[in-house]
MARDRENRO-207888 format. One line per field, with one value per residue: residue number from 1; x, y, z of N, C-alpha, C in turn; residue in one letter. Coordinates in steps of 0.1 Angstrom, whole numbers, padded with zeros to 4 digits. Layout:
N
n: c(NUM	...) .
npx: c(X	...) .
npy: c(Y	...) .
npz: c(Z	...) .
capx: c(X	...) .
capy: c(Y	...) .
capz: c(Z	...) .
cpx: c(X	...) .
cpy: c(Y	...) .
cpz: c(Z	...) .
res: c(A	...) .
END
This chain:
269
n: c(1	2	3	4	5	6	7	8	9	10	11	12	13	14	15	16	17	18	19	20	21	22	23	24	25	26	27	28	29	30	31	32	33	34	35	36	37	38	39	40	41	42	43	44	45	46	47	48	49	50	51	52	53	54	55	56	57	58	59	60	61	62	63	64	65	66	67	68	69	70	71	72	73	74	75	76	77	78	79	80	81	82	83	84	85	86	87	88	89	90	91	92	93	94	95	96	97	98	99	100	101	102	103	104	105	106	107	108	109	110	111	112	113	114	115	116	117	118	119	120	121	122	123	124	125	126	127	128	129	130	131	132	133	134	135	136	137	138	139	140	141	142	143	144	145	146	147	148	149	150	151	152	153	154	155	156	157	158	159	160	161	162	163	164	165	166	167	168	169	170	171	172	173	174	175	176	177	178	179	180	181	182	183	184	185	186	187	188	189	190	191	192	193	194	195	196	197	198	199	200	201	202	203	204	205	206	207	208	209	210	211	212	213	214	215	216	217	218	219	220	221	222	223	224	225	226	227	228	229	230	231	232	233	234	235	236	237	238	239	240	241	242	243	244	245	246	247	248	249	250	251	252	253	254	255	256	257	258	259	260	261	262	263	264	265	266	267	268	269) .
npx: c(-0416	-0411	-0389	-0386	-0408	-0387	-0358	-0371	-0376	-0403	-0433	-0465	-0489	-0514	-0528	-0533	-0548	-0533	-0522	-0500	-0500	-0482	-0475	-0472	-0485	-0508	-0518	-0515	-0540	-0560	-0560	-0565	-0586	-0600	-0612	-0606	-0589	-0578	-0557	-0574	-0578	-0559	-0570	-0554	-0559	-0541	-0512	-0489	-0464	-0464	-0472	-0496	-0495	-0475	-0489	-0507	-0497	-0486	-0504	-0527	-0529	-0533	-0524	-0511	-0525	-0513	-0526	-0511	-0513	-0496	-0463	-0438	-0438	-0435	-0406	-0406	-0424	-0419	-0392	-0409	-0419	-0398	-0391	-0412	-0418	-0436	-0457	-0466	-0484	-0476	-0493	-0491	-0515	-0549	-0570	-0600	-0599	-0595	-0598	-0613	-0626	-0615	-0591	-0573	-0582	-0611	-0620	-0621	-0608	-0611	-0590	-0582	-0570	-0584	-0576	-0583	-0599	-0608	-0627	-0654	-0662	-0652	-0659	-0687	-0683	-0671	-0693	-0714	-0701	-0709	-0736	-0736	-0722	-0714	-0686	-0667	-0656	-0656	-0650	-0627	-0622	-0613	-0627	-0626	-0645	-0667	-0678	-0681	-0696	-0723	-0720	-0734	-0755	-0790	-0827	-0843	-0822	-0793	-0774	-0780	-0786	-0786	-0760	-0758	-0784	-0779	-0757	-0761	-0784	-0767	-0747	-0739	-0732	-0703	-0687	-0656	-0635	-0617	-0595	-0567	-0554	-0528	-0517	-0508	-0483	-0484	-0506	-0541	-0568	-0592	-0608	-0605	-0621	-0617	-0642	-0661	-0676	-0695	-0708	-0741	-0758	-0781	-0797	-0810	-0835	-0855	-0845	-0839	-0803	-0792	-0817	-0823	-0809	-0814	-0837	-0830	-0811	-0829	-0846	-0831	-0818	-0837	-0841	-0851	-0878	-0908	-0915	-0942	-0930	-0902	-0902	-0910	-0904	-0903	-0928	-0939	-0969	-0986	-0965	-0955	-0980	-0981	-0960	-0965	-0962	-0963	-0970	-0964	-0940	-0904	-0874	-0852	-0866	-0874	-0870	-0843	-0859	-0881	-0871	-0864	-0888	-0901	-0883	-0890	-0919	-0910	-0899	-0919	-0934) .
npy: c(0107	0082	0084	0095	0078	0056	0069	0077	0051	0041	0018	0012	-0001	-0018	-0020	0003	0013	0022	0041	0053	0080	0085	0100	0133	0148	0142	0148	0180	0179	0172	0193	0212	0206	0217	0240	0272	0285	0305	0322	0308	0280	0244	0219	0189	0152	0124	0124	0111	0105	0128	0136	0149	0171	0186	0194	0209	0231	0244	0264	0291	0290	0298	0287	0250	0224	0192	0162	0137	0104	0083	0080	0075	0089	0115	0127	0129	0148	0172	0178	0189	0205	0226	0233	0249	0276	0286	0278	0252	0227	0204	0175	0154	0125	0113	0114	0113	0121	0147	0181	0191	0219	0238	0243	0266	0297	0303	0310	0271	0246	0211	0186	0154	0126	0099	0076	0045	0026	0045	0066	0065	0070	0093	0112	0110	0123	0150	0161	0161	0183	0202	0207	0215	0235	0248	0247	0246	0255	0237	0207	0183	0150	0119	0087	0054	0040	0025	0038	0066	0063	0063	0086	0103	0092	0086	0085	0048	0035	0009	0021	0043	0049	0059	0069	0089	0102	0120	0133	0147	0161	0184	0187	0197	0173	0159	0141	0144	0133	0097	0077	0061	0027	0022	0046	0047	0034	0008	-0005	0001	-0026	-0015	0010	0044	0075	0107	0134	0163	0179	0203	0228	0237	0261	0269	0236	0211	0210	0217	0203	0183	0176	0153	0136	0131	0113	0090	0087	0082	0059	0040	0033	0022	0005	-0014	-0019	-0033	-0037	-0027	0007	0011	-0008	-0009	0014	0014	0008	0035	0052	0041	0038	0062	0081	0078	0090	0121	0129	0126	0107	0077	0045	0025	0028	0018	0023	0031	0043	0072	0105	0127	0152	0141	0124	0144	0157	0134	0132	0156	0152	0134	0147	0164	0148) .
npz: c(-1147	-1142	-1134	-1109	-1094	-1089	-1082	-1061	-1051	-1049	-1053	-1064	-1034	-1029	-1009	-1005	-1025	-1045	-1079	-1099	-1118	-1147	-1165	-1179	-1201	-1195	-1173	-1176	-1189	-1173	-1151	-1166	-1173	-1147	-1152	-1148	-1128	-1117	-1088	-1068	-1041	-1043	-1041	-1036	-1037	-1020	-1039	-1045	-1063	-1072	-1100	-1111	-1093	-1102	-1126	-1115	-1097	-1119	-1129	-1127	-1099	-1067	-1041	-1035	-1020	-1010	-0998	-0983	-0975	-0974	-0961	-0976	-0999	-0990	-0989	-1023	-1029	-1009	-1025	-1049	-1036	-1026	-1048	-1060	-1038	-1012	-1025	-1026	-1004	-0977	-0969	-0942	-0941	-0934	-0957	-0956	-0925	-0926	-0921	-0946	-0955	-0945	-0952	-0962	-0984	-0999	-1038	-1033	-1050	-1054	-1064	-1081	-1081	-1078	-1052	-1058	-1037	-1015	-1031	-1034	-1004	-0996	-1017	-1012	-0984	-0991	-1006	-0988	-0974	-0989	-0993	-0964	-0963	-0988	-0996	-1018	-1048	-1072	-1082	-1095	-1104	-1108	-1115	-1113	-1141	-1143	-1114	-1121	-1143	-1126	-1116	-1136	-1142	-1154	-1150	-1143	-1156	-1153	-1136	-1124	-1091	-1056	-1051	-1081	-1072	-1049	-1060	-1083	-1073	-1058	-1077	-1110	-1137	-1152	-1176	-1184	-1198	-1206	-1191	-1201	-1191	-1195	-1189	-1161	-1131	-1112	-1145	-1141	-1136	-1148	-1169	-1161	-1159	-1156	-1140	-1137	-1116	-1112	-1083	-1074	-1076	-1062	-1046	-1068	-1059	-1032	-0999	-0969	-0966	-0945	-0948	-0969	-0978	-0960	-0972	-0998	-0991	-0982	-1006	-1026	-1009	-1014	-1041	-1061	-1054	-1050	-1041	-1018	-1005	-1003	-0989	-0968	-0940	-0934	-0935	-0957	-0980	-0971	-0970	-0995	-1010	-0998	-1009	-1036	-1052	-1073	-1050	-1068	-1077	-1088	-1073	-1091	-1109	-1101	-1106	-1098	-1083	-1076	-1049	-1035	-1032	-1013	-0992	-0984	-0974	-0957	-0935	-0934	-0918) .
capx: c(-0422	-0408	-0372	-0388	-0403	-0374	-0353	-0373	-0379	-0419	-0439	-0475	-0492	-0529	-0539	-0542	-0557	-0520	-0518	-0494	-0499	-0470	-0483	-0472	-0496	-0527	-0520	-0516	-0550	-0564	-0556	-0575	-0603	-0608	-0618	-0599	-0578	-0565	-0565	-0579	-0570	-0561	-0562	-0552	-0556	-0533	-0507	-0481	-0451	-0465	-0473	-0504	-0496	-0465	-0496	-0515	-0483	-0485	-0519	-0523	-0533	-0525	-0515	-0518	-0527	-0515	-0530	-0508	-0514	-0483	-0450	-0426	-0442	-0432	-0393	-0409	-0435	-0412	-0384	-0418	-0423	-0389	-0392	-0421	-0418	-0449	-0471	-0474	-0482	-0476	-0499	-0496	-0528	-0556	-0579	-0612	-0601	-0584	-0611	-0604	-0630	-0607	-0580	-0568	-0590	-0620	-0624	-0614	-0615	-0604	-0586	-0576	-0569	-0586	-0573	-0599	-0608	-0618	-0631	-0668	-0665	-0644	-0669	-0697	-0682	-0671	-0704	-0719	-0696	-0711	-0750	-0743	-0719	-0708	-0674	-0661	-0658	-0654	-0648	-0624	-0618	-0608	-0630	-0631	-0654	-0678	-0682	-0681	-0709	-0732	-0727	-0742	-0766	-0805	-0835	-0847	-0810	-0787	-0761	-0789	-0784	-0781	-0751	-0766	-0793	-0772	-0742	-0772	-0786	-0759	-0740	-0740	-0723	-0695	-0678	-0643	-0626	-0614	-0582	-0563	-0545	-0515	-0517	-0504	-0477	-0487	-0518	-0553	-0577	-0599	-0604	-0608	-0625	-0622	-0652	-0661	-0685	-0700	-0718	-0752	-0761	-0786	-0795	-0818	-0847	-0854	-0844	-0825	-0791	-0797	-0833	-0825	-0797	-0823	-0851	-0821	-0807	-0841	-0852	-0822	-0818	-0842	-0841	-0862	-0892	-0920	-0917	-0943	-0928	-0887	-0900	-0925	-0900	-0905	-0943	-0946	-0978	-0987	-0952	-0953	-0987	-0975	-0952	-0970	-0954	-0969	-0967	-0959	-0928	-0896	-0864	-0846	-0875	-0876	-0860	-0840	-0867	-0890	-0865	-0866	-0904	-0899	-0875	-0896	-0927	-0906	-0898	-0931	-0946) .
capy: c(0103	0065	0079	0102	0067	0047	0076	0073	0037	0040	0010	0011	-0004	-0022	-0016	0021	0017	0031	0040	0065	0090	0088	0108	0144	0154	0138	0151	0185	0177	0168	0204	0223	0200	0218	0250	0284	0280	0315	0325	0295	0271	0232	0208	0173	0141	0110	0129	0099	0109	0144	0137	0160	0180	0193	0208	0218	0239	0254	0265	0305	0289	0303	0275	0238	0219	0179	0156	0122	0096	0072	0086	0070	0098	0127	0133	0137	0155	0183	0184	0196	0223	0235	0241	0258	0283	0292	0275	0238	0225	0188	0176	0143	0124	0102	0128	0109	0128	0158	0189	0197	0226	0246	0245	0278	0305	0301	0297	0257	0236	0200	0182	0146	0112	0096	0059	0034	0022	0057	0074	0069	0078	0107	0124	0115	0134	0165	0163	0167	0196	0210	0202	0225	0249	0254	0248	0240	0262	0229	0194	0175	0140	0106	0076	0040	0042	0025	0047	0076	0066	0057	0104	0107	0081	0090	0074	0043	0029	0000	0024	0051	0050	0064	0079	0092	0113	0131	0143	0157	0168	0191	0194	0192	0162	0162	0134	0147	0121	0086	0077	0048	0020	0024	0061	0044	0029	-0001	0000	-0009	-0034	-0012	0021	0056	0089	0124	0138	0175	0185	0219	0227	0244	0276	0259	0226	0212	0212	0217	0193	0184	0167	0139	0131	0130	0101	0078	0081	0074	0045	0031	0028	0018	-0006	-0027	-0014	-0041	-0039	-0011	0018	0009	-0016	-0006	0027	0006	0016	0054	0057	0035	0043	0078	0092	0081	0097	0129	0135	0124	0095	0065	0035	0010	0026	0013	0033	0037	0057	0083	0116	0132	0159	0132	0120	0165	0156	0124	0139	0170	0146	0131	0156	0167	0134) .
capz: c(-1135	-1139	-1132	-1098	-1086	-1091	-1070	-1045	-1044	-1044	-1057	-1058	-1027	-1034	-0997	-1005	-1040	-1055	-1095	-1099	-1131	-1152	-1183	-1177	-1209	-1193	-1159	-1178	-1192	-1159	-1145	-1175	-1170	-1139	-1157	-1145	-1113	-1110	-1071	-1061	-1031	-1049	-1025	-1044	-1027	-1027	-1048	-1047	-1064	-1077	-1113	-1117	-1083	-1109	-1134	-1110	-1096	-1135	-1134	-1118	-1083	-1054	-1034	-1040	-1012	-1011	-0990	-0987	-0961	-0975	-0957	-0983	-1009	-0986	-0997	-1035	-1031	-1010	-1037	-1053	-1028	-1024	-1063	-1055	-1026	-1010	-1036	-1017	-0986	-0981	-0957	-0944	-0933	-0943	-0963	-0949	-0913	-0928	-0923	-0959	-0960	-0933	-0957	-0976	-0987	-1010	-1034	-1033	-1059	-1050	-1081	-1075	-1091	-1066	-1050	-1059	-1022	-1008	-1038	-1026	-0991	-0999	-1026	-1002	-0972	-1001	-1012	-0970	-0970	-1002	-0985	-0954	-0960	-1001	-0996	-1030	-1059	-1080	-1080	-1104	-1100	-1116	-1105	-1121	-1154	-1133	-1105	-1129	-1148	-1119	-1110	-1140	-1149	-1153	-1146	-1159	-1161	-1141	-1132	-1116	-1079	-1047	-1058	-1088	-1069	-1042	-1065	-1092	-1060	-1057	-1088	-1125	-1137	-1165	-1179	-1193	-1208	-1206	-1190	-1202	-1179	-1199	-1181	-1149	-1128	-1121	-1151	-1133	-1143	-1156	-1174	-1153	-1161	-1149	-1140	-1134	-1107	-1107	-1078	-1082	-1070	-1049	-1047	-1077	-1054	-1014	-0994	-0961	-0964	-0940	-0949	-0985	-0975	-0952	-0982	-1010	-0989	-0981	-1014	-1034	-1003	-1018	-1056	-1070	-1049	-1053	-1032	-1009	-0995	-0996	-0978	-0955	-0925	-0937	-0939	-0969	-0989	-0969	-0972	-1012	-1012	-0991	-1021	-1052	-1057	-1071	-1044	-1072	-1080	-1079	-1071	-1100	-1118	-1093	-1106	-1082	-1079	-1064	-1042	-1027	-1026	-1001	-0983	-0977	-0974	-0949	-0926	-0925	-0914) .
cpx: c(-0417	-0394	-0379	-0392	-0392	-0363	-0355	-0376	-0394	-0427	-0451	-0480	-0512	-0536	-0546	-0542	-0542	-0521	-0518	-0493	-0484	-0469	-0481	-0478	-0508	-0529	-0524	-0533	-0561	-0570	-0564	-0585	-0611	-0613	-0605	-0598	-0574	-0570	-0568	-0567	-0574	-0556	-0566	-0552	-0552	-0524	-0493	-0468	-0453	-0468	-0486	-0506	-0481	-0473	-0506	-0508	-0482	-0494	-0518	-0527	-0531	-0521	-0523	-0513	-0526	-0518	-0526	-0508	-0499	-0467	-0436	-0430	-0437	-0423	-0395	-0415	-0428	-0401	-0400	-0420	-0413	-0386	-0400	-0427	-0430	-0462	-0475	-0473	-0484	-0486	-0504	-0507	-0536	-0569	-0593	-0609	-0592	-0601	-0609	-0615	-0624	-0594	-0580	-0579	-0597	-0612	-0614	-0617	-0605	-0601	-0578	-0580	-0572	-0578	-0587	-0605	-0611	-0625	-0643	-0672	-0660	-0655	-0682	-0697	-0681	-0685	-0716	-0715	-0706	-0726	-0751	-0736	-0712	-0693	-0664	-0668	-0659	-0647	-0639	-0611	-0617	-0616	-0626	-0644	-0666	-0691	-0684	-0696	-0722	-0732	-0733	-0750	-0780	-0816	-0835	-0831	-0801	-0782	-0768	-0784	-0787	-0772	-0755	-0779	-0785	-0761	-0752	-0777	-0785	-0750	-0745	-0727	-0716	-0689	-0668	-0637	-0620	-0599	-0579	-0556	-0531	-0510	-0506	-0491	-0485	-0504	-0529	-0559	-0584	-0597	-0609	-0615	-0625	-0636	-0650	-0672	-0685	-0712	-0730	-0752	-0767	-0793	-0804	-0833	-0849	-0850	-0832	-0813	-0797	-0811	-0835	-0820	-0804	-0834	-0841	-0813	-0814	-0849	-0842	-0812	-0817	-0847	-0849	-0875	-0898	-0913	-0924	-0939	-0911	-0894	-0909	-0914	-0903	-0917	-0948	-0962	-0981	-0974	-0955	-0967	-0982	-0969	-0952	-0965	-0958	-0964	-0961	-0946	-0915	-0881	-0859	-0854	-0877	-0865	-0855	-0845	-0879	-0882	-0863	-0877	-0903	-0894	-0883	-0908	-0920	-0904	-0911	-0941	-0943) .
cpy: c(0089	0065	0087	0086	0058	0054	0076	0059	0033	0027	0012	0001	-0011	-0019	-0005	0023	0026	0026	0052	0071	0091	0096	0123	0153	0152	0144	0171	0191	0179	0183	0214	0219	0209	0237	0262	0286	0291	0321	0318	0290	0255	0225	0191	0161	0125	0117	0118	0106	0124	0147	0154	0172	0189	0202	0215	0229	0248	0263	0278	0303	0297	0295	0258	0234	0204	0171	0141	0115	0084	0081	0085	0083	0113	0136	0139	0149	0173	0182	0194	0213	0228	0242	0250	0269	0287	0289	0261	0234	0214	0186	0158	0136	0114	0119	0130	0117	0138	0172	0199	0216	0242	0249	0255	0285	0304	0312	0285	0255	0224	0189	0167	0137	0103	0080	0055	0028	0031	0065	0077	0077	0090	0115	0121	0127	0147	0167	0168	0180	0210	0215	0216	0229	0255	0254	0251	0247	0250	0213	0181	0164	0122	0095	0062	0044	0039	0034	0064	0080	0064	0076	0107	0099	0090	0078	0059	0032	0022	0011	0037	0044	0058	0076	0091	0104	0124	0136	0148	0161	0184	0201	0191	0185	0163	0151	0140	0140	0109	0085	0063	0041	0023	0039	0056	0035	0022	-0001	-0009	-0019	-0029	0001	0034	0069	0098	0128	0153	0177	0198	0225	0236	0255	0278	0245	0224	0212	0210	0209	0190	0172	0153	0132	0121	0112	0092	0077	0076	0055	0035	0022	0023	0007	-0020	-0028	-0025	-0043	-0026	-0007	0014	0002	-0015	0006	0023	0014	0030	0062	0050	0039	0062	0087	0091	0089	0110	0133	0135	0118	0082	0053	0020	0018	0019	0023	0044	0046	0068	0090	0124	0146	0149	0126	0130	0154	0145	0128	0144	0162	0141	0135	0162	0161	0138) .
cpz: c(-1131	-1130	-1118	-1090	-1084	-1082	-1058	-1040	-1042	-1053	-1051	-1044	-1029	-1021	-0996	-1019	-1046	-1071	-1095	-1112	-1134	-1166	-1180	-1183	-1202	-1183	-1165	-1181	-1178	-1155	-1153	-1178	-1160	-1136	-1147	-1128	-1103	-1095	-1067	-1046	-1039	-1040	-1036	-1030	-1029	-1040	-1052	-1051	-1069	-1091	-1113	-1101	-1095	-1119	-1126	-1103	-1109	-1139	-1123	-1102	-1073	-1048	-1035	-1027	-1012	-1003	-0992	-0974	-0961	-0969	-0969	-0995	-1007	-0992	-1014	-1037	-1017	-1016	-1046	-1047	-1025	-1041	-1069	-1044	-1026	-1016	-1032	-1009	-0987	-0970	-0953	-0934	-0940	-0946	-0955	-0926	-0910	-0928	-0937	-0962	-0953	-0942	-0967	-0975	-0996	-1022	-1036	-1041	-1058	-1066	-1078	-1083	-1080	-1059	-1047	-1044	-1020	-1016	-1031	-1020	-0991	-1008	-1014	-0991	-0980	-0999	-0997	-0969	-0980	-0997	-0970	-0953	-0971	-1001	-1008	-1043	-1073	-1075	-1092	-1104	-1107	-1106	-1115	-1134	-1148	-1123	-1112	-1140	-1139	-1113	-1124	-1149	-1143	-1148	-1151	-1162	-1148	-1135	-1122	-1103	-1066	-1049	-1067	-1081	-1061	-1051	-1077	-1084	-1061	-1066	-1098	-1127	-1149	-1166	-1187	-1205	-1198	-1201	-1196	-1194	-1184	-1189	-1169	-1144	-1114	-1131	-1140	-1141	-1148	-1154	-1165	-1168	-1152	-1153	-1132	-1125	-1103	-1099	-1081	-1077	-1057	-1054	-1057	-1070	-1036	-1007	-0981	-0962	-0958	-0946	-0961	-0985	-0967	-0967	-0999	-1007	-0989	-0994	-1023	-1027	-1013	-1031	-1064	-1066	-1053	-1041	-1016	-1000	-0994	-0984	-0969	-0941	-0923	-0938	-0949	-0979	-0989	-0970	-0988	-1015	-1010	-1007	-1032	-1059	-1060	-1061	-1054	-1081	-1081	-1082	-1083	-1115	-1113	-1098	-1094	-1072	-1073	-1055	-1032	-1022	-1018	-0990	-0972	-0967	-0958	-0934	-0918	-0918	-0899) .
res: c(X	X	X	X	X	X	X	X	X	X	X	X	X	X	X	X	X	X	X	X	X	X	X	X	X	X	X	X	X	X	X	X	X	X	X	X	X	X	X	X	X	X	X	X	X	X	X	X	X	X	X	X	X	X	X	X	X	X	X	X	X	X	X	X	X	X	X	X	X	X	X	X	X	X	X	X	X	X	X	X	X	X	X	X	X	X	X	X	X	X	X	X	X	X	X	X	X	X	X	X	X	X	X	X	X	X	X	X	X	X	X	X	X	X	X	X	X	X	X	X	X	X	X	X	X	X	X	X	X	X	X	X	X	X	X	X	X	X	X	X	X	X	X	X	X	X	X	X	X	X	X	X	X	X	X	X	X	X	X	X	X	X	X	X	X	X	X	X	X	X	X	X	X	X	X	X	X	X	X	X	X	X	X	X	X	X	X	X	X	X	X	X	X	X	X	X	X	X	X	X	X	X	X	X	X	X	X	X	X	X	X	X	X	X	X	X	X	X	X	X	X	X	X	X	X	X	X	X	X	X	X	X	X	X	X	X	X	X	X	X	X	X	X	X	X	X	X	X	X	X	X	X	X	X	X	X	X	X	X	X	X	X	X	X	X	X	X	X	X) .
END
């Protein structure tokens, strides 16, 4: 992978979160993280020079889908697809206004080493798609160690969040394994994990999308106050009544089955 960037002249870029997989085992790895592939549509995003768009190309797919918004990445990433007839489609774009759930034939399963500025917003919007129309047979994606442990942190704990409720929400949460910085061209500052996200069947308890996302932001707003008074804009006491919630809570003890119950509570105010 050192001698493909070097042919093409590619150097990471920090404005768009670039660290380019140079580990053709790990990327290997990566790709049988994201459990049994065959038939599928793999839509990768930010694939850079093609390191783990080359195993996911190995894996019985049906077609892998790349999603790169840097132009200088293009020329690698079709030598890729002319090595691959009919199995990738380069697609260049920014992913955040790419309609990725339009793409290919179910099912999808989106497999990506994410770049550290959009990871967020990017699993958020997935995770909207996931909320109102099941798009995604699977989810397997590389964040910062950070952001990785904050999808599956529990109650009770710093790393609990906002985040933390809507992706348990929706999915079950998997840590894989550890990546190391050494992994990378250029290595980051800190250590990544792939994570597996398998969505549910249905959600872990009723609740509407939006609703859930005003009573998670509200309270994890102002995460060190009680309840009654972060959700004071939201009904404050009678909404935490409404859903059997004590008023002297404070956010990060709420399971994300009382966070359903607000919601609902919510809705029905």
């Amino acid at each position: 992978m050192r001698e493909v960037l070097a042919r093409h002249g590619l150097a990471a870029r920090k404005s768009l979160g670039q660290h380019f997989l140079n580990d053709l085992n790990l990327t290997a790895r990566i790709a049988a993280a994201a459990g049994d592939l065959s038939g599928a549509t793999v839509i990768e995003v930010g694939p850079g020079a093609g390191a783990l768009t080359r195993a996911l190309l190995a894996t019985p797919a049906r077609e892998v889908i790349a999603i790169e918004r840097d132009a200088r990445c293009l020329a690698a990433l079709e030598e890729l697809a002319a090595a691959y007839p009919g199995r990738l489609m380069v697609i260049e774009g920014d992913a955040l206004e790419v309609d990725v759930p339009a793409l290919g034939p179910a099912p999808r399963h989106v497999v990506a080493n994410l770049p550290y500025n959009v990871a967020t917003p990017l699993l958020l919007r997935w995770l909207g798609d996931l909320a109102n129309s099941g798009a995604y047979a699977g989810l397997t994606l590389m964040f910062q160690r950070e952001v990785a442990e904050r999808l599956a942190a529990v109650p009770r704990t710093k790393a609990y969040g906002r985040l933390s409720v809507i992706t348990q929400w929706l999915c079950d949460v998997t840590l894989a394994f550890d990546v190391a910085r050494a992994a990378f061209t250029p290595p980051p500052k800190v250590v990544s994990t792939v994570v597996r996200l398998v969505p549910r069947a249905a959600p872990l308890a009723p609740a509407n999308s939006a609703t859930i996302e005003r009573v998670t932001a509200a309270a994890f707003g102002q995460r060190r106050k009680m309840l009654r008074s972060s959700l004071k804009p939201l009904g404050g006491t009678a909404l935490l009544d409404a859903a059997g919630v004590p008023a002297t809570a404070r956010a990060e003890e709420l399971t994300v089955a009382q966070f359903c119950a607000l919601a609902r509570a919510l809705d029905a105010a």
